[in-house]
N, C-alpha and C positions, 0 to 999 in steps of 0.2 A: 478441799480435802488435802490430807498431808501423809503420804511415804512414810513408813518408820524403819527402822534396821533393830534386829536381834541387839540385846544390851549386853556390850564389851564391858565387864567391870576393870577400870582404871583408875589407879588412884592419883636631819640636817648635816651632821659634821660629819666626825667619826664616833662623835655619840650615838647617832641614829645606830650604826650598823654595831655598835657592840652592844645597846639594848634591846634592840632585835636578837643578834644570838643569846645575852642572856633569856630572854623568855624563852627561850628553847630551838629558834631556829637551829638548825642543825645544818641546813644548806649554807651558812654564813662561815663559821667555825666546825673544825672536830670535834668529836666525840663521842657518847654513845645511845646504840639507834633510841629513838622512841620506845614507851614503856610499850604502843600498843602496837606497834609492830615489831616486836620481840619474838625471837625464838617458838615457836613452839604452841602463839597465841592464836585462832582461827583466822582467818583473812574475811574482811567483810563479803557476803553472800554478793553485793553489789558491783565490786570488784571481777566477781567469778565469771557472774553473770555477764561482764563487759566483755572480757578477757574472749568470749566463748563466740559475742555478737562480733567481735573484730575479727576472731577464725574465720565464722562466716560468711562476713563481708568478703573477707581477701579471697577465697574459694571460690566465690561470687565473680569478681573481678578478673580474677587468671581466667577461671575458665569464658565470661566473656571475650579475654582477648583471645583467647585459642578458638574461637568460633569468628572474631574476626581475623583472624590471619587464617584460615582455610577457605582453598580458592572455590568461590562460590558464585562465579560471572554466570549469568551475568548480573546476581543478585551480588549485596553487597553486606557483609558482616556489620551486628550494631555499632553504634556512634561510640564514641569514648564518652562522652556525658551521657548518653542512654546506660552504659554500662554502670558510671558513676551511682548513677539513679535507683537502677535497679540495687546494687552492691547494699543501699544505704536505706531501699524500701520494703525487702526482703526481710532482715533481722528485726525490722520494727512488726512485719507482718506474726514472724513466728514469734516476737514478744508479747503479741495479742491473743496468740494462739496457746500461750502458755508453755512457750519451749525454752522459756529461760527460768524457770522455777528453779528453785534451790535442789529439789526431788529431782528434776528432767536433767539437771545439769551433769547428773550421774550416770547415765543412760535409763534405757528401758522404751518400752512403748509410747510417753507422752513425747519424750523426748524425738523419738523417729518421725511422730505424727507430726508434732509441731512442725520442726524441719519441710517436711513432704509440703505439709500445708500453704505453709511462706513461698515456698517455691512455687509452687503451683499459682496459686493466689497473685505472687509476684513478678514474675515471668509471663504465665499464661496472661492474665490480666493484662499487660501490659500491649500486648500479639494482640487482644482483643480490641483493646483501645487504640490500636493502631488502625485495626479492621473499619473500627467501627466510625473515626474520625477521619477516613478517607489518606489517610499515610501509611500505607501498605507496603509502599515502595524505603520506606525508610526502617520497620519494621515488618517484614511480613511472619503468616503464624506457621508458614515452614520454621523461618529462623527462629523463631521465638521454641518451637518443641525441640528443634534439635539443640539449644542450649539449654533447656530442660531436661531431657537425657542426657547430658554430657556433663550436667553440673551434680545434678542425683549424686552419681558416686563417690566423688570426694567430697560435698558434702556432708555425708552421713558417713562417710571414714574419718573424715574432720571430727564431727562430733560422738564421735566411736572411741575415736583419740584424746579426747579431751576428757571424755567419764572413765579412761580408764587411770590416765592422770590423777583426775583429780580421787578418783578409789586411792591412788598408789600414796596420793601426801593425805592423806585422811585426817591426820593430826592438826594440818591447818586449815581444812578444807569443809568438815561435818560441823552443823548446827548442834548445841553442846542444849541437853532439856532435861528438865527433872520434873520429877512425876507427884502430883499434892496429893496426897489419899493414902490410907493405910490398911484398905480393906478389902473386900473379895474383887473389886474393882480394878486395884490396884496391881494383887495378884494374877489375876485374868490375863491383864495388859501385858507384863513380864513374860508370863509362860506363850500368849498369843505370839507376841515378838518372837520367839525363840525359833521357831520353821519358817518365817520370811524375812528373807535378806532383801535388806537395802543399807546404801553405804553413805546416805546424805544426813542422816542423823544421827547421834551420841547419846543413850540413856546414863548420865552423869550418876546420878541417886533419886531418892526420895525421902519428902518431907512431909509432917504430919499437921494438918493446919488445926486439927481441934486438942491434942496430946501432946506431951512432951516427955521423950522418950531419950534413955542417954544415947548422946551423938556417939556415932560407930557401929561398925558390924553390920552384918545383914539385914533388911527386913524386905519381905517377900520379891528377896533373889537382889535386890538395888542396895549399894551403900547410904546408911540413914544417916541423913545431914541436917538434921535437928527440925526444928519450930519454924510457920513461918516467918518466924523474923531472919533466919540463918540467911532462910532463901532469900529475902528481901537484901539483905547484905550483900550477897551473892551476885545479882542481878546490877547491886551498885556497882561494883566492881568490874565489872564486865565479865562475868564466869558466867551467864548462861543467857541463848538464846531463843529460849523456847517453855514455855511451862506449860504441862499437860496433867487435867483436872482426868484424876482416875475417881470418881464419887458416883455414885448410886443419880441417877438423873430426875429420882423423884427428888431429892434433894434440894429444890428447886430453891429457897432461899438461902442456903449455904454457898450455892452453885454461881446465881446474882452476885453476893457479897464478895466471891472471890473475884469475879468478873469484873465489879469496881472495882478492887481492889489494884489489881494489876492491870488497869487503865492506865495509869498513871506510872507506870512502868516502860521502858522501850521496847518491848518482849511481843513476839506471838504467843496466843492463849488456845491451847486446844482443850476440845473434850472428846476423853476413851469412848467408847461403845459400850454400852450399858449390857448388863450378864448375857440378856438370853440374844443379843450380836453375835459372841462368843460364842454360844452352843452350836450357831450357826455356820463357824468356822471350820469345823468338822468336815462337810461338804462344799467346805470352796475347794478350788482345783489347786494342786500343790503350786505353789510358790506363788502363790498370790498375797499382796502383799495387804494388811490390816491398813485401814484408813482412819484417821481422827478426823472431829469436825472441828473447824475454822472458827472460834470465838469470836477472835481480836488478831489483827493483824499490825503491826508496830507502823507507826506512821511512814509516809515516806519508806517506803519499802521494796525491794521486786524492782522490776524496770524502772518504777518512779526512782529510786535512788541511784541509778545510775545517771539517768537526765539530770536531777539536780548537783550531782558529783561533776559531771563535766560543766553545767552551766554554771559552779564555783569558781573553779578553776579558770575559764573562760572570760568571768565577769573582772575575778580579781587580775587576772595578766593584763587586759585590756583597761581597765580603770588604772593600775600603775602604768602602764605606756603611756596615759592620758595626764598622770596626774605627777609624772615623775620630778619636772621641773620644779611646779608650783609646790611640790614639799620640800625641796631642797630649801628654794627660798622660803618657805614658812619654819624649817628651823632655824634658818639662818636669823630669819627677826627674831624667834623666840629666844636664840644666845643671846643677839644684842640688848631684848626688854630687860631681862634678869637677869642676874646669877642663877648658875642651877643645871642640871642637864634636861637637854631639848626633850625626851621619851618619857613619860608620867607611865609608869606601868602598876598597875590594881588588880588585885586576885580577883577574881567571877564564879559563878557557878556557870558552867555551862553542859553539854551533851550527859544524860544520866548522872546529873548531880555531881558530877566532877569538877575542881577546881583548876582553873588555868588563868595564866595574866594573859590580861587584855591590855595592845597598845595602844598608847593615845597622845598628841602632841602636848606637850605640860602647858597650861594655862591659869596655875597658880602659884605664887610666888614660893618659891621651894622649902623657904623656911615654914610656908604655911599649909603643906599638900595633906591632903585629906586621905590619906591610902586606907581606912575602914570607914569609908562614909558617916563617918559621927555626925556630922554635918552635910544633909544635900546644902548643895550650891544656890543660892537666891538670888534673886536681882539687883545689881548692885551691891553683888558680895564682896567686900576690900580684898578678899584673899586673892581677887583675878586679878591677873596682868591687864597691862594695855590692850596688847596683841590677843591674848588670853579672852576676853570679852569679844572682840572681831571671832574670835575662831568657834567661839560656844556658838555666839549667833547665825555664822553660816555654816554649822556644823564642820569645819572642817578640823577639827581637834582630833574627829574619826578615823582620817584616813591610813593614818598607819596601822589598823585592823584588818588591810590590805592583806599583812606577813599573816595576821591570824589567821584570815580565810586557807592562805597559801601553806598554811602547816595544817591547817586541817582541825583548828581547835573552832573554828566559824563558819557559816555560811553566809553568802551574802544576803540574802533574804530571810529572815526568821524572825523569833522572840531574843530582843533586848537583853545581852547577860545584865544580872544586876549582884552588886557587890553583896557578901554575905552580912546578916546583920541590919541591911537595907532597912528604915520605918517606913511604914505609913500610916500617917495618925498617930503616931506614937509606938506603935506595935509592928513585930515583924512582920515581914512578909506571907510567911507560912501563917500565921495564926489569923492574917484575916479573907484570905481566900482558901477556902478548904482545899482547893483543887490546883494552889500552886504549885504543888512538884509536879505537875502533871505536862507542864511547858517548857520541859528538861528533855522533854522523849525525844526531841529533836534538837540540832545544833543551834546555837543563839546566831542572829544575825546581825551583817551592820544594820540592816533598816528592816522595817518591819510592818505587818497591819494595822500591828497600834499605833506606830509613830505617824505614819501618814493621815489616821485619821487623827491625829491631834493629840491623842494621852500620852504625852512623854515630859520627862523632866520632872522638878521634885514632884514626892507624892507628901503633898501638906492633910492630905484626907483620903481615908478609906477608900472614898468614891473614886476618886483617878486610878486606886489600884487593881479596884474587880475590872473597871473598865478596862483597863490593858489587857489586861491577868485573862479575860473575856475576849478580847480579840486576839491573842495569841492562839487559845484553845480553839477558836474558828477558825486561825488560818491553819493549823496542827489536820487538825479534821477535815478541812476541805482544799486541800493544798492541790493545786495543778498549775503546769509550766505559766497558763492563763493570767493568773492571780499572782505569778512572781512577774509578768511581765506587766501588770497595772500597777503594781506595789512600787516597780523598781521607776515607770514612766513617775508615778505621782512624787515620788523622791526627788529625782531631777527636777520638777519643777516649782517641790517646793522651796529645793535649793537655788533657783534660778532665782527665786522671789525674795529671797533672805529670808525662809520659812524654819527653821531646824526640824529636819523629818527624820532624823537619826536617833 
């Protein structure tokens, strides 16, 4: 269930590195910041979420050392690695306990609980496992309660300080939702909102998915922001994070329809509480806040997106540490095969249907680069290089998608961007799997479920496209650290093999 707040109405060479900043690196050359980290644009919920576990942690950490520097002989304060341990086993506790929630991160009750939980859980636990495995002397559960009670307090000052921050930048901080429904549902929802404060969510407007009414003005109390096609725009764009179905819940196949619908969206999908919830509202206790239910939650979300944001960052610094030499020399042959500059860069679709160039070492002859795939590549296509053919086949043509990850347009693990216009079988992409926008909801990767099981490269038939198009939507849906760490070992070795898993 999800928190709502009262609705605010608001209306090789030196080629390498200079087509690296053309695509937008920004850490290379000046200039100005990224569109999506602009002024005034929300900060990812995932971000927040980090920023809050890292408070934590370091609260964790002080006050371990202030429990080992008081003299305690002839008992002895925890280890520095024990301290470590705990610092780093605690936030993961209270991210299980649900204290990193987009809601909690604002304060309130979930938030305290969480906290209390981890601590408990994390600390105690640990006094116990001491007990229990006969290392009492290294831990024992005096020292374990009294950094219990000593961490308590700035703890939960820490995270007292943090929800009121983040209350204070609200503008870049609240999940931005708009409400689908135009009737007693709808109305309810608004007027409910208006006696419970919370400051983690934004009611943007409302839009009407069966009617089309002129964009503007009021309608019950929310600015009307048209049809759903507006909101589907909207959502392209990144202007909202949240859509909450205000509809009648007998409306059961209207309710489905919208449910697919925005599957295929990056978005959390909530549903209002149906009229007579609301009657009910009369007799909750003041400042209790309205809850929505949970439809659809956007992939990769919540904790999960924080793991996967540092294990990008992670993969891509340590892959170029690894691989910094061997691309120097790979553009250096690629100057001497051809004329032409060493970086082939091609527009993609990537994260919510957005356009971004993807880098990649050129490996066709410049006068003959294929920048709108009119032509997939075939075997024994004249347009490759010498070197160019070496580099398709051990994938390394990829490696400079490195800068992609590192700016944030890639992850390392995900769905294949593929160029706009892309055939398969003759047709595009969208028209022969119903459900390929739906592999947008998440960042493209360098490798991926489908490459490793085999579906990559051109798509001369239908069939190799649902089959990708199909493993994408399965790793989307069943996505854990687990399954990036088999995806990422199967890569490496098909690369070892001369396999192209890219």
């Amino acid at each position: 269930m999800q928190d709502v707040m009262p609705p605010e109405h608001r209306t090789g060479d030196s080629r390498l590195l200079t087509a690296v900043a053309e695509a937008g690196w920004v850490g290379l050359r000046g200039g100005a910041r990224r569109e999506r980290w602009a002024i005034g644009s929300p900060l990812p919920p995932a971000l927040l979420a980090l920023a809050v576990a890292m408070l934590d942690a370091l609260c964790l950490a002080a006050t371990g050392l202030a429990v080992q520097a008081l003299p305690l002989e002839p008992a002895e304060g925890p280890a520095l690695r024990l301290i470590g341990f705990v610092a780093l086993l605690v936030p993961c506790l209270i991210a299980a306990a649900g204290g990193y929630g987009h809601a909690a991160l604002f304060g309130g009750k979930r938030a305290g609980l969480g906290a209390l939980a981890g601590l408990v859980l994390g600390i105690g636990g640990m006094g116990l496992a001491a007990q229990a495995l006969g290392a009492r002397g290294n831990f024992a559960p005096g020292l374990a309660l009294l950094w219990l009670v000593i961490a308590m307090p700035p703890v939960l000052a820490a995270r007292m300080a943090a929800a009121v921050a983040l209350r204070a930048a609200a503008e870049r901080t609240r999940q931005r939702a708009v409400v689908v429904g135009d009737g007693p549902q709808a109305a309810r929802l608004v007027a409910a909102l208006g006696g419970r404060p919370d400051r983690s969510l934004e009611l943007v407007g409302l839009v009407d998915d069966r009617r089309t009414h002129q964009v503007g003005g009021l309608r019950n109390g929310l600015p009307y922001l048209g049809s759903l096609e507006a909101l589907n725009a909207m959502i392209r764009r990144g202007e909202v994070d949240q859509v909450i179905l205000a509809l009648p819940w007998a409306a059961e196949s209207r309710l489905q329809n919208l449910l697919r619908h925005f599957g295929d969206y990056p978005v959390d999908v909530r549903l209002a509480p149906d009229l007579m919830a609301y009657r009910s509202l009369g007799t909750a206790p003041e400042g209790e806040r309205l809850r929505l239910l949970r439809l659809a939650d956007r992939p990769i979300s919540g904790w999960g997106a924080v793991v996967k944001m540092v294990e990008d960052y992670v993969l891509a610094l340590l892959a170029l540490a690894v691989a910094a030499v061997p691309m120097a020399l790979i553009a250096l042959a690629v100057r001497l095969d051809s004329p032409g500059p060493v970086l082939f860069r091609q527009r993609r679709t990537g994260f919510n249907n957005q356009p971004f160039y993807v880098l990649k070492f050129r490996t066709m002859y410049h006068e003959a680069s294929d920048y709108t795939v009119a032509k997939q590549v075939s075997l024994g296509d004249k347009r490759v290089t010498r070197v160019g053919a070496i580099l398709r086949r051990t994938s390394l043509d990829e490696l400079p998608q490195l800068f992609n990850i590192l700016r944030g347009d890639m992850s390392f693990i995900g769905p294949r961007p593929h160029a706009p216009g892309t055939r398969a079988g003759g047709r595009p992409f969208e028209e022969v799997a119903a459900r390929y926008a739906a592999r947008h909801r998440v960042k493209p990767g360098l490798t991926g479920l489908a490459q490793v099981r085999g579906w990559r490269g051109p798509t001369e038939t239908e069939e190799k496209l649902l089959r990708r198009v199909e493993s994408d939507l399965e790793y989307i849906e069943t996505w854990s650290l687990w399954l990036d760490f088999t995806i990422l070992v199967r890569t490496l070795l098909a690369v070892a093999r001369m396999r192209n898993a890219f």
